[in-house]
C-alpha positions as CSV (number, residue, x, y, z in Angstrom):
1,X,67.8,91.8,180.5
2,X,63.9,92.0,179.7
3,X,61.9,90.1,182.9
4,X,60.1,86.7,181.5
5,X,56.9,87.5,179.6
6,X,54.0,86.5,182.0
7,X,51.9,83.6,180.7
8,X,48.7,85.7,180.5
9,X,50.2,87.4,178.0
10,X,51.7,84.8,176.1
11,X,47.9,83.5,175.9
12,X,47.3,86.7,174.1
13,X,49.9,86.7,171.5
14,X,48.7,85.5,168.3
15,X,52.2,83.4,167.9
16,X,55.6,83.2,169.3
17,X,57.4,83.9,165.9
18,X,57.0,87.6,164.4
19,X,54.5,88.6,166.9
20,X,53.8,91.8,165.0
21,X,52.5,95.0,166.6
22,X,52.1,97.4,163.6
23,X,51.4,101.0,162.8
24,X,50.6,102.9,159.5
25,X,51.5,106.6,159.0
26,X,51.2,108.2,155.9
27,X,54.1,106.9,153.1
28,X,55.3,104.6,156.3
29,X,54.2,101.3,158.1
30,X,55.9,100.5,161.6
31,X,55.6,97.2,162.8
32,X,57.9,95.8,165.8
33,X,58.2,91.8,165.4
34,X,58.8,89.8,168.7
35,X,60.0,86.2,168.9
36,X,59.8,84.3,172.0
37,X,61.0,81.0,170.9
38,X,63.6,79.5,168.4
39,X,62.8,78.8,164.7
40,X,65.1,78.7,161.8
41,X,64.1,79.4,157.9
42,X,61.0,81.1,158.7
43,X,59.9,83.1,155.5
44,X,59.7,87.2,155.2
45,X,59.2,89.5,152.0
46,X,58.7,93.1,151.9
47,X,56.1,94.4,149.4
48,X,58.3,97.8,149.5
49,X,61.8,99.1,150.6
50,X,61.8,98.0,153.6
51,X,64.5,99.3,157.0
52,X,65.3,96.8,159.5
53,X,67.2,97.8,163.1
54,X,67.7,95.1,165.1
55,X,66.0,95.7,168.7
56,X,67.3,92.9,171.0
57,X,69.1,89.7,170.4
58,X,69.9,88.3,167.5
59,X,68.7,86.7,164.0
60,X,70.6,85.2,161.0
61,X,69.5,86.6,157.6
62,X,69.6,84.2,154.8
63,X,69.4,85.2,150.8
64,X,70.4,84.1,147.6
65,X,73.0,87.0,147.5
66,X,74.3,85.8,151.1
67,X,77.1,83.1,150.7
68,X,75.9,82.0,154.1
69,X,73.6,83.6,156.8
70,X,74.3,86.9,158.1
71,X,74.1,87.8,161.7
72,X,71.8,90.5,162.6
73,X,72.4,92.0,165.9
74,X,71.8,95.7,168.1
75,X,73.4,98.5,166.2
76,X,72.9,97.3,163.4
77,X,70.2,97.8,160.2
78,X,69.5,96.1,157.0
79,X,67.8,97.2,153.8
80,X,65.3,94.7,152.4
81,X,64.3,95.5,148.5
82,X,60.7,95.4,147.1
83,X,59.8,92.0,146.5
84,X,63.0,90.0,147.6
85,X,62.5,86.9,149.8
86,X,64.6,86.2,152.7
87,X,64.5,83.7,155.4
88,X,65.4,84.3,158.9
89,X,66.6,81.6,162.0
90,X,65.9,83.3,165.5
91,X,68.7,81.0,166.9
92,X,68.7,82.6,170.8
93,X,64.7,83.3,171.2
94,X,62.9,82.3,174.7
95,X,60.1,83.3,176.3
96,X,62.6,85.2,178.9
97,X,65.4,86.3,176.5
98,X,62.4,87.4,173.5
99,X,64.4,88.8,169.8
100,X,63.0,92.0,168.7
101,X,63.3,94.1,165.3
102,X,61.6,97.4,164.4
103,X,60.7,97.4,160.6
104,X,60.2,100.4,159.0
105,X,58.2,99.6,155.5
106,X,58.5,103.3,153.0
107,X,56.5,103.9,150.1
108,X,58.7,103.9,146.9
109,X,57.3,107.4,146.4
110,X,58.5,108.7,149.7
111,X,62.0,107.4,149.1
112,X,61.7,109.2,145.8
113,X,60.8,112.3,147.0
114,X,63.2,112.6,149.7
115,X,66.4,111.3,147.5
116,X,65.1,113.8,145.3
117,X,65.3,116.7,147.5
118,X,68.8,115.2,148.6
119,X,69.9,115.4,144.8
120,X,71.0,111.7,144.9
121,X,68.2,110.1,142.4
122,X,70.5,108.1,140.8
123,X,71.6,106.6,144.3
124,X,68.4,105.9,145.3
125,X,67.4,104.3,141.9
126,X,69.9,101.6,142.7
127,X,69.7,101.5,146.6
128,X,65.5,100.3,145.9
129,X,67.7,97.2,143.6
130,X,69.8,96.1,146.7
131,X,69.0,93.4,148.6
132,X,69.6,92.9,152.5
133,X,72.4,95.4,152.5
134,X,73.6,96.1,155.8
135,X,74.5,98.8,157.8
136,X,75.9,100.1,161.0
137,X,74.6,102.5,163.2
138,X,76.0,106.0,164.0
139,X,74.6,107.4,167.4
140,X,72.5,109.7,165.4
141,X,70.7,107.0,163.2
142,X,70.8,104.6,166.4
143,X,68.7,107.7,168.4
144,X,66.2,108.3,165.2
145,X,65.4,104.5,165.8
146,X,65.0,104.6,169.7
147,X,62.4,107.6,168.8
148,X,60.6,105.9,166.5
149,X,59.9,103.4,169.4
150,X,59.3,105.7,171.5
151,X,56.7,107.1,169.1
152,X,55.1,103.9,168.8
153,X,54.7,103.2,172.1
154,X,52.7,106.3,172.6
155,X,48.9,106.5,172.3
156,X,48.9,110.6,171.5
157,X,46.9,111.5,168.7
158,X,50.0,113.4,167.0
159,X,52.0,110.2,167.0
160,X,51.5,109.3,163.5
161,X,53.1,113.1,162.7
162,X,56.4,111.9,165.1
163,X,56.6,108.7,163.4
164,X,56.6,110.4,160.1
165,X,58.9,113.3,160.6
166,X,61.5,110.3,162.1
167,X,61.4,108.2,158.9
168,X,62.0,110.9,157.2
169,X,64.8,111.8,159.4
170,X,66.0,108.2,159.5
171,X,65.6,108.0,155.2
172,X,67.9,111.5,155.2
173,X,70.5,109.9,157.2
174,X,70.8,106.4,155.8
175,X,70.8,107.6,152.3
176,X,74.1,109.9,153.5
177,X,76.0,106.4,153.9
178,X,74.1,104.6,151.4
179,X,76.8,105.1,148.6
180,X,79.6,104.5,151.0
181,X,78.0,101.2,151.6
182,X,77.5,100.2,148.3
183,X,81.0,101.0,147.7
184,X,82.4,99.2,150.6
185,X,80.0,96.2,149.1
186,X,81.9,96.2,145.9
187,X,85.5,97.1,147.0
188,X,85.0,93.6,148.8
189,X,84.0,91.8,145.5
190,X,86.2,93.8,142.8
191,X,88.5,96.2,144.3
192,X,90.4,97.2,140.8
193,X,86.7,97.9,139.3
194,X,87.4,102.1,140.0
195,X,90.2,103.9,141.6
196,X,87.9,105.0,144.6
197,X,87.0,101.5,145.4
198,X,90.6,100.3,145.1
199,X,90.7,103.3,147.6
200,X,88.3,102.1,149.7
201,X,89.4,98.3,149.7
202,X,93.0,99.7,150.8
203,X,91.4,101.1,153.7
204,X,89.1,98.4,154.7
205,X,92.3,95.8,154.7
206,X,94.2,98.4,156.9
207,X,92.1,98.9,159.0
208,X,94.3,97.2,161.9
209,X,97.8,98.6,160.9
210,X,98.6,102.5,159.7
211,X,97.2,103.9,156.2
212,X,99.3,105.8,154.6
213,X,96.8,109.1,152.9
214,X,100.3,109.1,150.1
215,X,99.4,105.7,149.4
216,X,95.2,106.4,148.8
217,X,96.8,109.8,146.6
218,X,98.4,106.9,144.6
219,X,95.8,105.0,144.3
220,X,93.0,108.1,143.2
221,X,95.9,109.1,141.4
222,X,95.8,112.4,142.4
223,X,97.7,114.8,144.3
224,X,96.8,115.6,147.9
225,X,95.5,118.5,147.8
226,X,93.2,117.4,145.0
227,X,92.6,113.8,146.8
228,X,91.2,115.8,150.2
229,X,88.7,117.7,148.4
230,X,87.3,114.5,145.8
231,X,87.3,112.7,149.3
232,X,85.4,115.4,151.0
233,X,83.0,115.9,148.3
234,X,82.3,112.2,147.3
235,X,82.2,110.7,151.3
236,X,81.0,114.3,153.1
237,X,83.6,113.9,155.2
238,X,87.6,114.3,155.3
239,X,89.9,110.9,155.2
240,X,90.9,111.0,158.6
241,X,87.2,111.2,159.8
242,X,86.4,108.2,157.4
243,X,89.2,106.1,158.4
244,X,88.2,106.7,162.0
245,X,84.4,106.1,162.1
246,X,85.4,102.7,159.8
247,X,87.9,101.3,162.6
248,X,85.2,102.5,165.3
249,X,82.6,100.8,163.5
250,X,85.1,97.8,162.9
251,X,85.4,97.7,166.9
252,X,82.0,97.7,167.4
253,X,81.5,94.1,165.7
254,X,84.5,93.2,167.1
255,X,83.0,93.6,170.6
256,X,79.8,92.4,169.5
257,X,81.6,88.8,168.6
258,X,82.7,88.7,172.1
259,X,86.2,90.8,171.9
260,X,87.8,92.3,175.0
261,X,88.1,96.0,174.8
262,X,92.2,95.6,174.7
263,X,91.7,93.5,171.8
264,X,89.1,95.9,170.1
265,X,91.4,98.9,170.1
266,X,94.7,97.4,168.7
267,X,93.2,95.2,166.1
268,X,91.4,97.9,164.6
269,X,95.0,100.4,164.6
270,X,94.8,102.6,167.8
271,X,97.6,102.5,170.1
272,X,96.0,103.4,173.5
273,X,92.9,102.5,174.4
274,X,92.1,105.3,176.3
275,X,92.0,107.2,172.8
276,X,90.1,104.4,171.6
277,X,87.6,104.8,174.4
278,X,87.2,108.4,174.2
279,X,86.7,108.0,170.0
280,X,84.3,105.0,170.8
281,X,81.7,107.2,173.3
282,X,81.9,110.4,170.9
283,X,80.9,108.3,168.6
284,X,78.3,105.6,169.9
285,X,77.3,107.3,172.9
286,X,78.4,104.3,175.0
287,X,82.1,103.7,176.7
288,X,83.2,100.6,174.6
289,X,83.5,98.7,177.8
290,X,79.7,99.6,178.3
291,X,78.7,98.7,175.2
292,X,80.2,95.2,175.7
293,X,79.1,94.7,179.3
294,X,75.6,95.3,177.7
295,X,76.0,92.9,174.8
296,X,77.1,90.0,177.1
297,X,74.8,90.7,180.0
């Protein structure tokens, strides 16, 4: 729990809302935003693709896409597009308790470049289009943030070379998930629209009970053999592992809505949760009873 801010500092902040402390690299601009008291509807636009990781606490995102407003909490990311408008409440900010988001603003160019060199042009073409899509965290991505903070904080003459080499990394590894996103995004609107998303929506609504890999064959229409490898090559990943890192990150919101750890596990289809604790850790670092002692504490 961060100590209060002391009120000689407070005197030195330019205001409680957004308080922005902000860094420019080359391609990249790093700002972290602190808010020390509650607002709702306050404005924000990005000028270009913009990443944002929730720090500490918790906003609700608001857009014209957004049937309603979208929490935004630790572990979690969301991709602002060039030019799109959103407005954000900062429903639990105090001076004691402060919200905090790192932004990570990327030069269309850069994004390019690196999509480019990841063959997935195409992908990134329509990723630049999407507004306030979020994402989850794998420990990876989560530990390219926590270094880019790290990176920030530090007043070495190299820094802007760390911060750089860590968007980079953080561009490489977000734009791995980005098309399972997007199709995760539409399975929920249209799942019939292609036979991997009607694969995908079957997983997403089984997600609590046991999925049947015959039953995603049927629904690629292909045979298994032939399923495992499209799988492998379209996700990078086999279905198993997909399935698994789904429920995991399915259990991770789960606990962050204020879910036991019992509770957790069998609602997202394991049947010990000793298994599900070992799955959770390898995955998120964290013991899944950690990680929720640290969200309600």
């Amino acid at each position: 729990m961060p100590a209060a801010i002391h009120p000689d500092a407070i005197e030195r902040l330019d205001t409680l809302v957004d308080h922005r402390s902000v860094f420019n690299a080359d391609g990249v601009q790093l700002c972290l935003y602190d808010t020390y008291e509650h607002s709702d509807g306050v404005p924000f636009k990005a000028d270009e693709i913009m990443f944002c990781a929730m720090i500490q606490g918790r906003k609700v995102m608001h857009h014209s896409s957004l049937s309603q407003g979208q929490d935004f909490i630790p572990g979690q990311s969301f991709v602002i597009a060039p030019q799109e408008h959103v407005a954000i409440d900062f429903p639990d900010a105090t001076l004691s308790t402060p919200t905090r988001c790192l932004t990570i603003e990327i030069d269309t160019q850069k994004l390019h470049q690196v999509a480019g060199q990841m063959r997935l042009q195409s992908d990134n073409e329509a990723s630049t289009q999407t507004a306030t899509l979020q994402l989850n965290h794998s420990a990876s991505t989560q530990g390219v943030y926590q270094r880019l903070i790290e990176a920030f904080s530090e007043n070495e003459k190299d820094r802007g070379l760390l911060i750089e080499l860590a968007s980079t990394e953080l561009l490489v590894r977000l734009l791995r998930e980005q098309e399972h996103s997007k199709l995760l995004s539409c399975a929920q609107q249209d799942p019939q629209a292609t036979l991997w998303h009607a694969v995908v929506a079957h997983i997403e609504h089984h997600l609590g009970g046991l999925i049947d890999v015959d039953t995603l064959c049927s629904l690629a229409c292909m045979c298994r053999s032939k399923f495992f490898n499209a799988f492998r090559q379209r996700f990078g990943v086999s279905p198993q592992a997909y399935i698994l890192k789904r429920r995991l990150e399915r259990a991770q919101l789960l606990l962050n809505q204020g879910k036991s750890v019992t509770n957790a596990c069998f609602e997202t289809g394991f049947n010990s949760v000793s298994h599900f604790s070992r799955s959770f850790k390898g995955h998120f670092g964290v013991s899944p009873r950690d990680y929720r002692q640290q969200g309600v504490s």
